[in-house]
N, C-alpha and C positions, 0 to 999 in steps of 0.2 A: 661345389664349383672350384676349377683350380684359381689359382695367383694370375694367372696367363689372361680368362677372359673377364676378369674385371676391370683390366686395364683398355678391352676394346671399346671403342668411342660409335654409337647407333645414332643414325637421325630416320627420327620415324616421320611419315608425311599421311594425313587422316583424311582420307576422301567423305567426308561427312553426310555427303549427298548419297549413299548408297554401302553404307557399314551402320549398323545400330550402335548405342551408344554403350547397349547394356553388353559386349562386347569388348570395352574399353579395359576395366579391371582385367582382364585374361591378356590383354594384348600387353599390358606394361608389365605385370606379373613377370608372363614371357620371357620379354625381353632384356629384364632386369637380371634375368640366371643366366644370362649373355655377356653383355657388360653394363654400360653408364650410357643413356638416352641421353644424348646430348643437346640433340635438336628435335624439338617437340613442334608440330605445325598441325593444323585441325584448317579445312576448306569446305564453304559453306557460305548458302544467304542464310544469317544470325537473322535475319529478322523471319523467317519460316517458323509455326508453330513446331513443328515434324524437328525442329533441331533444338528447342529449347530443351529437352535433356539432357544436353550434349554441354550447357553450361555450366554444371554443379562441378562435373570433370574434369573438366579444362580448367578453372581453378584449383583442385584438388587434383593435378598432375601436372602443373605449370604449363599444359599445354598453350602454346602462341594460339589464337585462331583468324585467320585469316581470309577476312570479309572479301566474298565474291558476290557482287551485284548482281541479280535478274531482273527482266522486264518486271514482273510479276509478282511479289514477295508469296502470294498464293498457288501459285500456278507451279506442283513440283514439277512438271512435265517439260518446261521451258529449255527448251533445247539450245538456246544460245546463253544464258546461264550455267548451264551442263558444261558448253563448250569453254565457258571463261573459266571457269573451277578448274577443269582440265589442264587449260593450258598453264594458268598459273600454278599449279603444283607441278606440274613439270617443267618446270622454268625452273623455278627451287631447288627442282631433282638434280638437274644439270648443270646450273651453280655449285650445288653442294658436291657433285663430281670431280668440277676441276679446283676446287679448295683442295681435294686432297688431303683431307685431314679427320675422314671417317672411318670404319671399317667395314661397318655395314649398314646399306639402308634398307630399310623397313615403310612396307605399301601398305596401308587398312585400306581394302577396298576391294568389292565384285565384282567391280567392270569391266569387261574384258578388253574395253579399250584402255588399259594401261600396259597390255602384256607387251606393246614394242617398245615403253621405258624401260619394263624390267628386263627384256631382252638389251637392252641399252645399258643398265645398269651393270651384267652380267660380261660385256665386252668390258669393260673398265677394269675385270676382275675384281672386283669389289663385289660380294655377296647379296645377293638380294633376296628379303624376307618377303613371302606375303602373307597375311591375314584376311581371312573374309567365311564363306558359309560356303557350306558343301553343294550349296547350286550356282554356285560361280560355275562358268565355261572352265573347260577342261587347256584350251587353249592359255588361258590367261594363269593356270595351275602349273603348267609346265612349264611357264615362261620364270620362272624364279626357281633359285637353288631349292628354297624348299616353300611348302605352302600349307599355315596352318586354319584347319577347316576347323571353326567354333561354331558352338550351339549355344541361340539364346537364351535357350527354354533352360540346358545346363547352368547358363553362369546365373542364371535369375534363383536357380535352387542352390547354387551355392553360395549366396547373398547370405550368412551367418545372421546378422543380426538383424535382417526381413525377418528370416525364420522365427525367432526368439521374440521378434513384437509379434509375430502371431502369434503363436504358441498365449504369449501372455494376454494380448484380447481376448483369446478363446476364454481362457480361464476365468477374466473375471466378467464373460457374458452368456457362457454355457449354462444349460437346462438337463434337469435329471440324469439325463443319459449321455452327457457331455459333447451336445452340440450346441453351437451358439451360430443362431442368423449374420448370414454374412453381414446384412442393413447395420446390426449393431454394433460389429466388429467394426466396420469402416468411421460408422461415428464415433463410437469409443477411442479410436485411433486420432481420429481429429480433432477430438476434443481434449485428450491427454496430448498427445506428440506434435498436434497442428500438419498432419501428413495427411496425402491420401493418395490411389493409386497410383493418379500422373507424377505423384514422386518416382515412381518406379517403372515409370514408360507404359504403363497398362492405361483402360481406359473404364476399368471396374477391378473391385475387387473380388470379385468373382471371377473374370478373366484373368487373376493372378494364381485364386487357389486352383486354377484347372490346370496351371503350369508344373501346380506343386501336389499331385498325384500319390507321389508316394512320402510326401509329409502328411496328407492330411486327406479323411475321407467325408465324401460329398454325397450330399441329400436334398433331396430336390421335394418338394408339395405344392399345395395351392394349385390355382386355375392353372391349365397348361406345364404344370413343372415350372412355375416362375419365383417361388421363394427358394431361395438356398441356405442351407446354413453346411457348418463343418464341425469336425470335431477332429482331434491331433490322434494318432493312429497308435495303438499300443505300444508298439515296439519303441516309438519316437519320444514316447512320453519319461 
């Protein structure tokens, strides 16, 4: 990186309702081989199950999070909720526009109702980032200088130290031929670390090894193909 963009000053703003969280590490990564995030903001009802992974983060990246009330704390569908998240981060946008004292800001988020900010943004001359997933509208892609398309199935595999506590479950619950039941991987996990999958935004640990394909090979037995176990793949080991 030169001397030049570390001295640029980023205010990123996290549309939380519609960017996953496991996402987050690639987006500050990012933007940190840019310059200095200055203004960190995360938009969300905090009280939704669907955003509590979004908390470990937001401490562990000083991100602000910025409480937007629903009818419904259940109900993610709540379209006047949607609209209040909306509007208050784009209030922020446009404050933070006429301070005049950013160089670039940065949008987390799918929705394609942001692309008249970021075309907003882009009249200012003032650079506008966006992040989100390759099924964002193409409309809401073109609306920013540039737009980077993450995969979550990618950053969950490049999770180094996920890897390495499996890797070490495996090992000390593997059977002859070096597979070990997912069932004892997860307990073994939680009884050594106190974690288990909703650490990692999953809702089984099985749903995680089928992310991690080419770490780890899967076998299936029992009634229906309902037990699984794994074992780490040669190359890997």
């Amino acid at each position: 990186m030169d001397t030049t963009s570390e001295n640029k000053k980023i205010a990123l703003f996290i549309d939380c309702e519609n960017i996953s969280y496991k996402l987050c590490d690639e987006i500050m990564k990012r933007l940190n081989e840019i310059g200095e995030v200055c203004i960190r903001k995360a938009y969300g009802d905090w009280r939704k199950e669907a955003l509590h992974s979004w908390v470990g983060l937001l401490l562990q990246y000083s991100i602000e999070p910025i409480q937007i009330l629903t009818g419904n704390r259940q109900d993610d569908g709540d379209r006047r909720g949607k609209n209040s998240s909306d509007i208050k981060l784009t209030i922020d946008v446009v404050n933070t526009l006429y301070s005049r004292n950013i160089d670039y800001i940065a949008l987390a988020t799918s929705d394609s109702d942001f692309a008249p900010l970021a075309q907003e943004i882009r009249k200012w001359a003032i650079p506008a980032i966006g992040f989100g997933t390759k099924n964002a509208r193409d409309e809401l892609k073109q609306s920013f200088n540039s737009y980077d398309e993450l995969d979550e199935q990618h950053t969950l595999s490049a999770n180094k130290a996920l890897i390495k506590l499996l890797h070490k479950a495996i090992e000390q619950n593997q059977d002859r031929e070096s597979y070990a039941l997912v069932s004892r991987i997860g307990n073994w996990i939680k009884e050594n670390y106190y974690k288990s999958a909703s650490s990692y935004g999953e809702e089984s640990w099985g749903d995680i090894f089928k992310q991690l394909k080419n770490e780890f090979e899967l076998n299936y037995s029992g009634a229906r193909n309902s037990v699984m176990s794994v074992r780490i793949k040669r190359e890997n080991k």
